[in-house]
C-alpha positions as CSV (number, residue, x, y, z in Angstrom):
1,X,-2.7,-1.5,4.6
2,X,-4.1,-2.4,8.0
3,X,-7.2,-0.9,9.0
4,X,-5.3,0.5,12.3
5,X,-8.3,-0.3,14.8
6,X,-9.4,1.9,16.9
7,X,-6.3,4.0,17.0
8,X,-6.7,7.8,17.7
9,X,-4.1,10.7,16.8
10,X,-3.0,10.6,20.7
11,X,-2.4,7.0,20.7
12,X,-0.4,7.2,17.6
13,X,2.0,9.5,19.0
14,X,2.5,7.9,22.1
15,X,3.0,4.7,20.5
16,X,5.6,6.8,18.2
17,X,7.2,8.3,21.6
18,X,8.1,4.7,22.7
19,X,10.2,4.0,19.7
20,X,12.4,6.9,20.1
21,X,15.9,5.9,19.6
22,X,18.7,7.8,18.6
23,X,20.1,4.5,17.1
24,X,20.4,5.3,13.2
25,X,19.8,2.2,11.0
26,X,23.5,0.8,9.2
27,X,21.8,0.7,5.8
28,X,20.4,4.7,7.0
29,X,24.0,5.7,8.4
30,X,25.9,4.4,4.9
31,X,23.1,6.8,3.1
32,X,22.9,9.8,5.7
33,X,27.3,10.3,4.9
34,X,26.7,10.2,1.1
35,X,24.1,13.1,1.6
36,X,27.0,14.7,4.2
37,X,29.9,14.3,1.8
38,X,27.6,15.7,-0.7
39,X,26.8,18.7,1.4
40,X,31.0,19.1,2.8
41,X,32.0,19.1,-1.1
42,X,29.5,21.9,-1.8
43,X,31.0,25.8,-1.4
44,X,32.6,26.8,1.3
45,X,29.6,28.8,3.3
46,X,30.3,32.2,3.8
47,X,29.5,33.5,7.2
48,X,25.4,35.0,7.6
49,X,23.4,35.9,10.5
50,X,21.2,33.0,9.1
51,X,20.4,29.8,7.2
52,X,17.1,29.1,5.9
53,X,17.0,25.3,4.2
54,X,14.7,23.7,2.3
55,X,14.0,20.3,0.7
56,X,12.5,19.2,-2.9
57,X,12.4,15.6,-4.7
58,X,10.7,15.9,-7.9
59,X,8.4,13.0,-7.3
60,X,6.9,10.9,-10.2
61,X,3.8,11.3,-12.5
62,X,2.6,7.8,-10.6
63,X,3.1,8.7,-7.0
64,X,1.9,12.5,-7.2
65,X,-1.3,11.6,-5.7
66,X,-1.3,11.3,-1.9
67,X,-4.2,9.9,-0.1
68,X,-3.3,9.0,3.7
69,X,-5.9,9.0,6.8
70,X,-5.4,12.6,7.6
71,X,-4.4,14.3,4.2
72,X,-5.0,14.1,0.6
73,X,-3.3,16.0,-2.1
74,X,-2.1,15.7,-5.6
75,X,0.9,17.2,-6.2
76,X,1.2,17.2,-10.3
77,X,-1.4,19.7,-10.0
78,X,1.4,22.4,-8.4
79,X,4.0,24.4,-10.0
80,X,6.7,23.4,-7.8
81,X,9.8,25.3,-9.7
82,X,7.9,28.3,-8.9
83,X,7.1,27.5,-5.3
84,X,10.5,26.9,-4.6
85,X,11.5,30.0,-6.7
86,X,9.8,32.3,-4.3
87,X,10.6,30.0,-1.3
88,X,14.3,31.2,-1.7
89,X,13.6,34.6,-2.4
90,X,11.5,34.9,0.0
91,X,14.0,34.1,2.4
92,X,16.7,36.2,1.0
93,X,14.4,39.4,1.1
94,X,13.0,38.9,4.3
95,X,16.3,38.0,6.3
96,X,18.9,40.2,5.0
97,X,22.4,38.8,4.3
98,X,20.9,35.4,4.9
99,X,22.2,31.9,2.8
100,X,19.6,29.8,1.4
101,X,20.8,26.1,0.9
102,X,18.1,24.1,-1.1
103,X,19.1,20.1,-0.7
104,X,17.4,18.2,-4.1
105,X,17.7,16.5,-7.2
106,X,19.9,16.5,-10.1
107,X,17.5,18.0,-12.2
108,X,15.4,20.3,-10.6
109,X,16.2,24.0,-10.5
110,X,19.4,23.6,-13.1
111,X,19.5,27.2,-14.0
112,X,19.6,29.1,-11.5
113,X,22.4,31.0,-9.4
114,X,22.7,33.7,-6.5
115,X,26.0,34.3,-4.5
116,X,23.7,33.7,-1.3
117,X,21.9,30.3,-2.7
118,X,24.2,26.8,-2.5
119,X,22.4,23.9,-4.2
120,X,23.6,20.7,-2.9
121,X,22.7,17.7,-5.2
122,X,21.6,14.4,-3.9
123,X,21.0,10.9,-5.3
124,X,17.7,10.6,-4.3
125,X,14.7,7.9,-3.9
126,X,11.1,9.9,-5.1
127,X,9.6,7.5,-3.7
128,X,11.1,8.1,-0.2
129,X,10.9,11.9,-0.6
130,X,9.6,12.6,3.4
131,X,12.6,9.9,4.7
132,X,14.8,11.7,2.4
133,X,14.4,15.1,3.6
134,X,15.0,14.0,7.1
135,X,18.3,12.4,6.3
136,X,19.2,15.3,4.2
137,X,18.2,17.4,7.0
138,X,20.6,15.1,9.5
139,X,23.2,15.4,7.0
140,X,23.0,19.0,6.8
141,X,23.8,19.5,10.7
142,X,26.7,17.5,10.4
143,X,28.3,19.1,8.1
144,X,30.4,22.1,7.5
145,X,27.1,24.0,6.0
146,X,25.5,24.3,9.6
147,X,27.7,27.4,10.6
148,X,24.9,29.6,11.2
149,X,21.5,29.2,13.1
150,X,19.5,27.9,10.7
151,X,15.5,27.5,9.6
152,X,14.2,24.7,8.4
153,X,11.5,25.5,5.8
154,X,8.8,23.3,3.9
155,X,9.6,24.5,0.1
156,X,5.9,26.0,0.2
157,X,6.8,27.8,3.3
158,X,7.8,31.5,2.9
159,X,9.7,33.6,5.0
160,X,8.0,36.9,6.0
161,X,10.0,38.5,8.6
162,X,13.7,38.6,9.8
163,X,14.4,35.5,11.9
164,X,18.3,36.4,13.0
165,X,16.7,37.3,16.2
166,X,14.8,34.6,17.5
167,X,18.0,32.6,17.9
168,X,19.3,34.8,20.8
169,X,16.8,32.6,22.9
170,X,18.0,29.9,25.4
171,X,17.4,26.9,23.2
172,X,19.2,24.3,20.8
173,X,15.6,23.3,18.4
174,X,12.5,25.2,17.9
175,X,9.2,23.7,17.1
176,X,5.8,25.2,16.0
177,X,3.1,23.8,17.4
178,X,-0.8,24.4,16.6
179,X,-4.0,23.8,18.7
180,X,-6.0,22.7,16.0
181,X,-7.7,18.8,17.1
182,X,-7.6,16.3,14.7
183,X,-4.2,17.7,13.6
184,X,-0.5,16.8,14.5
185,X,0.4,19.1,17.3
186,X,3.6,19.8,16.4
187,X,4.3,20.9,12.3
188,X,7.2,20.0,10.3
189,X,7.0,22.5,8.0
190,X,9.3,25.0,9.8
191,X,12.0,23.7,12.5
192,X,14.8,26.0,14.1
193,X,18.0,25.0,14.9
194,X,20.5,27.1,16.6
195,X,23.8,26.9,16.3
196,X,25.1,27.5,19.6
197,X,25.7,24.1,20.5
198,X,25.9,22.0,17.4
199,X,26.4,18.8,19.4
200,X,23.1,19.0,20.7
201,X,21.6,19.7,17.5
202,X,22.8,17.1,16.0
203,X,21.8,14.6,18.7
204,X,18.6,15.3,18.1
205,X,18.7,14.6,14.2
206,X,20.2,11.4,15.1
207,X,17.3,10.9,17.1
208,X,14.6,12.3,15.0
209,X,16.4,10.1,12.1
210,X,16.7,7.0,14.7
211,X,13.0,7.3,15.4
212,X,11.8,7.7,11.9
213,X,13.8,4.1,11.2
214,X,12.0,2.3,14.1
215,X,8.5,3.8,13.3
216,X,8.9,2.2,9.7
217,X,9.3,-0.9,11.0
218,X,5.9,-0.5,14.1
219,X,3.0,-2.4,12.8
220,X,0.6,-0.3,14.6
221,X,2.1,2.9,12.6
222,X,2.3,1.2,9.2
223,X,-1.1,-0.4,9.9
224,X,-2.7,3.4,10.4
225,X,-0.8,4.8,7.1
226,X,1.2,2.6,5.4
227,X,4.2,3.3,3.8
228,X,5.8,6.5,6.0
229,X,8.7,6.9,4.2
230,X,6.3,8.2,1.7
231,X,4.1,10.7,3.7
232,X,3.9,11.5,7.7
233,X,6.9,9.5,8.8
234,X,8.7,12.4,9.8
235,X,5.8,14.7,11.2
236,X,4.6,11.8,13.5
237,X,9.1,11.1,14.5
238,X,9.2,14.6,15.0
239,X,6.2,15.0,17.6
240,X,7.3,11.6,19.0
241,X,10.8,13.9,20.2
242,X,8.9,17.6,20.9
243,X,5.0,16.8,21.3
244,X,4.3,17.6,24.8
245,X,1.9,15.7,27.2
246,X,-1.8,17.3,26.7
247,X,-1.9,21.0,24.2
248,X,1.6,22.8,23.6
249,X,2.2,26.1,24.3
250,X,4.8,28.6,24.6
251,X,4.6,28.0,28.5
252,X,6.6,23.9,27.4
253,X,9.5,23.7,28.1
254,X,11.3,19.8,27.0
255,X,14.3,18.4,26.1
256,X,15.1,15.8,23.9
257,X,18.7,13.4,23.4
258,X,20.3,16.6,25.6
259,X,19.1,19.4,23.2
260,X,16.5,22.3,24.4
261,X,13.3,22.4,22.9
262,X,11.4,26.1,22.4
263,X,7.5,26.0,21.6
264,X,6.6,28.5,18.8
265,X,2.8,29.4,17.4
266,X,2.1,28.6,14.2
267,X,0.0,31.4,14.1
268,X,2.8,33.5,13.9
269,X,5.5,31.5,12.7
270,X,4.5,28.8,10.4
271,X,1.3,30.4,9.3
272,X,-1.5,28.2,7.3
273,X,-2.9,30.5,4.8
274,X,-6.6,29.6,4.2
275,X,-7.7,29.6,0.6
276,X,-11.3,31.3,1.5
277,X,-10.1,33.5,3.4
278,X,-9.6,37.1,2.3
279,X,-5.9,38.6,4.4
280,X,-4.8,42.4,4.4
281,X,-1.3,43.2,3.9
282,X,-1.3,44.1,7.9
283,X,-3.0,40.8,9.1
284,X,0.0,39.2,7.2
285,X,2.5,41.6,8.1
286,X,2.4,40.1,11.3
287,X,3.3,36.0,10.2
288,X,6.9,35.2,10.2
289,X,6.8,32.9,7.8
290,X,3.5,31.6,5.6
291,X,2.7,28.5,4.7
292,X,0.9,26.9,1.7
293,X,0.3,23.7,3.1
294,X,-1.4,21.2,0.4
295,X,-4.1,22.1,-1.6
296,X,-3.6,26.1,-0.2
297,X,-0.3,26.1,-3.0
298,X,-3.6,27.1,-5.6
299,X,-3.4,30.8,-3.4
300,X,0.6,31.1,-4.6
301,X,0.0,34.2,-6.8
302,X,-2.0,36.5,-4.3
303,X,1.1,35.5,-1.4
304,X,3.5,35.9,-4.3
305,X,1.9,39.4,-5.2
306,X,1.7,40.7,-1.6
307,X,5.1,39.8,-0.7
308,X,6.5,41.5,-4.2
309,X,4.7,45.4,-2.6
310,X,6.2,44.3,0.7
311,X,10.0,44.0,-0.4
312,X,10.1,45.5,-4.1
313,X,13.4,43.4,-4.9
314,X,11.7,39.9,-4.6
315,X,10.3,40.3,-7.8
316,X,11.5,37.5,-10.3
317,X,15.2,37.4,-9.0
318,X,15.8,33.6,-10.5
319,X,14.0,34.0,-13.9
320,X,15.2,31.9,-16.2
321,X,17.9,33.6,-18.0
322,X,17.1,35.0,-21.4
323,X,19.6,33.9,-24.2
324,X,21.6,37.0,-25.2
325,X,23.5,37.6,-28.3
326,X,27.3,38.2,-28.7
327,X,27.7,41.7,-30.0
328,X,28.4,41.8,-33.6
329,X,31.8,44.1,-34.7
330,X,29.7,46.1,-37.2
331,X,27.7,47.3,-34.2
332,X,30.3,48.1,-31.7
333,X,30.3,52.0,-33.1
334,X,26.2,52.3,-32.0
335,X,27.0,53.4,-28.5
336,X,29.6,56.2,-30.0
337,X,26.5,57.3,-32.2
338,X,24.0,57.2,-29.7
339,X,26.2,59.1,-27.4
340,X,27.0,62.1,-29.1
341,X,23.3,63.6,-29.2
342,X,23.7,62.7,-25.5
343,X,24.2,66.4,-24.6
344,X,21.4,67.8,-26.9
345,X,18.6,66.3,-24.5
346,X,20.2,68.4,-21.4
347,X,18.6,71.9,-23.1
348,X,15.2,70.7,-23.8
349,X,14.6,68.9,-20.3
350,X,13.6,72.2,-18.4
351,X,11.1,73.0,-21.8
352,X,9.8,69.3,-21.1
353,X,9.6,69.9,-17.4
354,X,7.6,73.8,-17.5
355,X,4.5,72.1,-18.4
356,X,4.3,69.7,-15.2
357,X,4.2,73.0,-13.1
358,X,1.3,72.3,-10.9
359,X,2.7,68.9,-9.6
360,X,4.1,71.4,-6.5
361,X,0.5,72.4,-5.7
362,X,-0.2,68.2,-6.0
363,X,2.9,67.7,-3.8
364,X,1.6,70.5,-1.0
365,X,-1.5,68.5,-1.0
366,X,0.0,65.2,-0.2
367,X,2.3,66.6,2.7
368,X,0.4,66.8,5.6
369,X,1.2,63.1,6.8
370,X,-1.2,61.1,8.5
371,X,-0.6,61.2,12.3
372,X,1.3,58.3,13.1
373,X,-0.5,55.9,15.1
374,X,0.9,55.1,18.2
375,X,1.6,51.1,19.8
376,X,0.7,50.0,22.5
377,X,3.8,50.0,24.1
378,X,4.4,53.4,23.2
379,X,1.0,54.7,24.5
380,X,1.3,53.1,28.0
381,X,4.6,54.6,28.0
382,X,2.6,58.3,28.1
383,X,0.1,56.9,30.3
384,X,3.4,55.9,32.4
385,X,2.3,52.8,32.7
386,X,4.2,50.6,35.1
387,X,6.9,48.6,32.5
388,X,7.7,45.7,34.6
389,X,3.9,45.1,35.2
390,X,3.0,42.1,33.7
391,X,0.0,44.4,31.6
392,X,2.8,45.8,30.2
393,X,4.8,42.5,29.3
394,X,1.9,41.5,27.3
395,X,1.0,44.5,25.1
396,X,3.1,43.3,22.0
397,X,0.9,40.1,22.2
398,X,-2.2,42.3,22.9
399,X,-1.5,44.3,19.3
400,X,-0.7,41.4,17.2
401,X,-4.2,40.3,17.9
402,X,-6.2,43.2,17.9
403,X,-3.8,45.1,15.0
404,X,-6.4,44.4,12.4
405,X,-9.6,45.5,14.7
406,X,-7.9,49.0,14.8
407,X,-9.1,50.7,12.2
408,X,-12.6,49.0,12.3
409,X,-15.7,51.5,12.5
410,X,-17.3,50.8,16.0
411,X,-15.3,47.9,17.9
412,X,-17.5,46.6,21.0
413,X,-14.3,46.4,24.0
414,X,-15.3,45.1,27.3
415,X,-12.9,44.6,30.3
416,X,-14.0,42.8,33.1
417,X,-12.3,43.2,36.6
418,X,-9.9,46.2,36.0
419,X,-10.0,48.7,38.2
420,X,-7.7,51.7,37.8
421,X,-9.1,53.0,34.8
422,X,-5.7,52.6,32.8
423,X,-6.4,50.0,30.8
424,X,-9.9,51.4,29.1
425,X,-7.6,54.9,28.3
426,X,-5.2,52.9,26.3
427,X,-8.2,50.6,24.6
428,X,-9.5,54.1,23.7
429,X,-6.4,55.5,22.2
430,X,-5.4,52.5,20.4
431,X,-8.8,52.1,18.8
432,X,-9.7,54.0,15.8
433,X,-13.3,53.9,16.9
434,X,-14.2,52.2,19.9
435,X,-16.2,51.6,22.7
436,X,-14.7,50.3,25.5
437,X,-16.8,49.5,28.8
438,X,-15.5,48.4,32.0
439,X,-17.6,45.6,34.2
440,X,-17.3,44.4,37.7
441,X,-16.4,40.2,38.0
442,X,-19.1,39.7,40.3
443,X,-21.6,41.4,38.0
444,X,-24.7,39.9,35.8
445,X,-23.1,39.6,31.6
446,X,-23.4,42.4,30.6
447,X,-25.5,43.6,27.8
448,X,-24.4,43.9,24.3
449,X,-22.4,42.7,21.5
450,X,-18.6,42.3,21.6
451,X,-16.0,42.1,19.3
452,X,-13.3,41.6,22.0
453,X,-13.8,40.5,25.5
454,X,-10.5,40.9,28.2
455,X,-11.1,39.0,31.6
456,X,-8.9,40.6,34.0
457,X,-10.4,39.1,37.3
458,X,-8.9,36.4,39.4
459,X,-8.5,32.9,38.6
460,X,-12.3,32.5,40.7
461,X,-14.0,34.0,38.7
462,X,-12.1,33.1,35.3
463,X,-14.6,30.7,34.5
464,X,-17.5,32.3,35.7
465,X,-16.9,35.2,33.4
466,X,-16.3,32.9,30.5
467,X,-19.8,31.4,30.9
468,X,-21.3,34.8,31.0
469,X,-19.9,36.7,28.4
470,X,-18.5,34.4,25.6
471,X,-22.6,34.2,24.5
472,X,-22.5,38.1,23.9
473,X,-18.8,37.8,21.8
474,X,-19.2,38.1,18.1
475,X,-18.2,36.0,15.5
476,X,-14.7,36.3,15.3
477,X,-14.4,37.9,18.2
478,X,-11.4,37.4,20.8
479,X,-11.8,36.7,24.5
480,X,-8.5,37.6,26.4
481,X,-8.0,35.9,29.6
482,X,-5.2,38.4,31.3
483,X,-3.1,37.9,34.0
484,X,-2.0,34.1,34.3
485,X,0.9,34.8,36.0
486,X,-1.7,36.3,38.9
487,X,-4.0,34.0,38.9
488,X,-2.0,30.5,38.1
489,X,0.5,28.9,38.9
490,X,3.3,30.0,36.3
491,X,4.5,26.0,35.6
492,X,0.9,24.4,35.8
493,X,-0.5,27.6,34.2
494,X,-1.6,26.2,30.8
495,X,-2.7,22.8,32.2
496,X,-4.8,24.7,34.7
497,X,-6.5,26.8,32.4
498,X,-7.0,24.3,29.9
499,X,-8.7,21.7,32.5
500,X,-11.2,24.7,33.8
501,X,-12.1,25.5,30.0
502,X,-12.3,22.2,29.0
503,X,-15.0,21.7,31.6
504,X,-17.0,24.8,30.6
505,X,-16.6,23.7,27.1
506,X,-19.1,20.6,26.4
507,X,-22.2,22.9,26.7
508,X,-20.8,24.6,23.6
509,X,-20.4,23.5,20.1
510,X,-17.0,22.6,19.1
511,X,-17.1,24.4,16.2
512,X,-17.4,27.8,18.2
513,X,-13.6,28.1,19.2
514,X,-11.3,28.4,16.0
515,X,-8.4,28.7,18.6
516,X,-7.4,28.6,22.2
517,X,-3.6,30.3,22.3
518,X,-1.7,30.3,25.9
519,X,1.3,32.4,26.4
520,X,3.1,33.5,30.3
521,X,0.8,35.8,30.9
522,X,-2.1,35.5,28.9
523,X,-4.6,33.6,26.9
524,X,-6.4,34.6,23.9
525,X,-9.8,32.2,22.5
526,X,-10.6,33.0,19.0
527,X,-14.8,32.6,17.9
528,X,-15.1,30.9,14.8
529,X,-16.9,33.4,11.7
């Protein structure tokens, strides 16, 4: 392999956008409509308000252990017939009256069934398995399978939450895009395609397929990794078609060989468990789908475990099936037998049941319910809070940050720049215990310790109060820069911020911000522990 130079992640994909083609390769097409005959010949899909799709090539003893510039991982040491296991149930637990199709091998997974699960079989190279899964995944949209909107899953990503909705949005192909630097901006691990317009969809298969075929063949991409058929051909294709100039955010909007591209956080919808990390069932509650990405597949049986309390039927629906024995004719007269004392039992149950009296005194205990706590929607709703304010618009983001502060003892909340008082009255209602304090933009930082800091000034003093007061926020704490749509320009919005933080941000350490996450109307900057 060539050293690669001097080549950064930026250059790389910009080399990778100027190969984009949606040209498939002849010796590619003859292969992509085996894996689409393969997929047409499979049962007729029933209709479902979803597809989720994933991809597994059992690969070899001798090419289990990947070492490429930006990731290293051994695969022999994971239990990938259980990953994928739960990856379909998963799915079919969290989205009801959703289809799974899993596109693999001959071998893997033989004994398994589920009316909503189609395997479709494939002759497949293992030592291809990343090209393969894009030309199964191109094969997929062209045929009779794609009938639904469909998610595109990573086997070790598993669904958390129903999806069915997201596809009512204007757009033909979601991506999921992270801030993190050093990392691909755009993740493969979970793509959505709607269905709406399958043409589109396809297109831009052909071209992410087209575009993987050229990058094999650029010296400068081969030179950096080597053999990409192998490992991060199709991450580095697929941010060649979505990857935006600069940091993505749900503000992009692109399009790529005709079809609509949608940004999506990973932190909510392709989200990297981290294997240090302790998570509550609500922190989690809140991901659409979690990922295991690499090594993190050691933390299977905690996800596996928290996901079994969330939907009780998840639990071991494709065991292996247990060998059962044809009744013998001598025994066919047991379940006579057994069912004439049937009626005896009726007259001792109530004897059975008068010692358990005081379980009604234990029951009167356990009625009073908890008062049920309110969202933030609903409480600016009795504050009367204007709805089409753009406050308002951004309280379901507010909560699914500061959901797992809520029941925290003493929660340091300071607002800067708000000044009619609303804002502090619904801190101070959605806070378990919490003291919220209100300062003037113009004002000296103000003294104390914060857990969460909300910049509501104008976009003058935006970086002014970031200087000030991200000193005095805690580890782990959140700043909240509100109002964008106020104080930017809505189209240069994320640009703009980003360029005035950017500036603000070689005084710090880099290691300080864990992430910077831009939507329409706000931004949110996460302290690192």
């Amino acid at each position: 392999m060539h050293d690669g130079g001097t080549l950064d992640l930026d250059s790389l994909i910009a080399i990778a956008r100027s190969e984009r083609s949606g040209e498939i390769a002849p010796a590619t097409g003859a292969r992509l409509a085996q894996f689409q005959a393969a997929f047409d010949a499979a049962a007729e899909p029933a209709g479902a308000p979803a597809v989720c799709f994933a991809f597994h090539a059992s690969v070899p003893q001798a090419e289990a252990a990947v070492k490429y510039r930006d990731v290293a991982i051994d695969h022999s040491k994971f239990d990938y017939d259980r990953i994928v296991r739960h990856c379909i149930a998963a799915a079919l637990a969290a989205q009801p009256a959703a289809r799974f199709v899993l596109a693999t091998d001959s071998q893997f997974l033989s004994d398994i069934e589920h009316p909503s699960l189609t395997i479709v079989r494939l002759p497949l190279d293992q030592a291809s398995p990343m090209y393969e899964r894009v030309i199964a995944m191109c094969a997929f949209v062209r045929s009779r399978q794609f009938n639904a909107p469909t998610a595109f899953l990573d086997s070790d990503a598993f669904l958390n939450a129903p999806i069915a909705n997201l596809f009512q949005g204007h757009f033909d192909i979601g991506a999921t895009y992270r801030p993190d630097p050093g990392l691909m901006p755009i993740n493969e691990g979970v793509i959505f395609a709607n269905s709406r317009n399958k043409d589109l969809v396809r297109a831009f298969f052909a071209g992410y397929l087209g575009t993987y075929d050229r990058l094999c063949g650029n010296a400068a991409v081969t030179g950096y990794y080597g053999n990409i058929k192998r490992w991060r051909g199709g991450q580095l294709s697929l941010n060649a078609l979505t990857c935006p100039q600069g940091v993505p955010s749900t503000l992009d909007s692109a399009k790529a060989f005709g079809a609509r591209i949608r940004y999506y956080p990973c932190s909510t919808f392709n989200f990297s468990i981290e294997m240090d990390r302790p998570y509550s069932a609500r922190q989690l509650d809140t991901r659409a789908v979690l990922h295991l990405k690499g090594p993190r597949k050691a933390v299977l049986d905690p996800i596996i475990a928290y996901q079994a309390q969330r939907w009780p039927q998840i639990a071991q629906p494709f065991a292996k099936p247990k060998p059962v024995e044809p009744p013998k004719p001598v025994e066919q007269p047991k379940p006579i037998e057994q069912a004439a004392p049937a009626p005896t039992p009726v007259a001792p149950a109530p004897v059975a049941a008068a010692p358990k009296a005081p379980e009604p005194a234990a029951v009167e205990k356990k009625q009073p319910a908890p008062p049920k706590l309110l969202s933030l929607v609903e409480i600016a709703q009795q504050l009367q809070l204007d709805q089409a304010s753009s406050r308002a618009r951004s309280l379901p983001l507010y909560e699914r940050y500061f959901e797992p502060l809520r029941c925290r003892a003493g929660v340091q909340l300071l607002e800067i720049g708000a000044d009619d008082g609303i804002s502090l009255d619904i801190w101070s209602r959605y806070f378990k215990d919490a003291r919220a304090v209100r300062a003037d933009a113009e004002t000296e930082p103000t003294e104390g310790s914060f857990d969460i800091v909300i910049d509501d000034s104008s976009d003058s003093h935006i970086m002014a109060a970031f200087r000030q007061n991200w000193p005095n926020l805690k580890p782990n704490g959140l700043f909240v820069i509100a109002s964008l749509e106020r104080t930017l320009d809505s189209h240069q919005a994320r640009r703009s911020l980003l360029t005035l933080i950017e500036s603000n941000l070689k005084d710090l350490d880099e290691g300080e911000i864990e992430f910077i996450h831009i939507y329409r109307d706000i931004a949110v900057i996460k302290k690192t522990a």
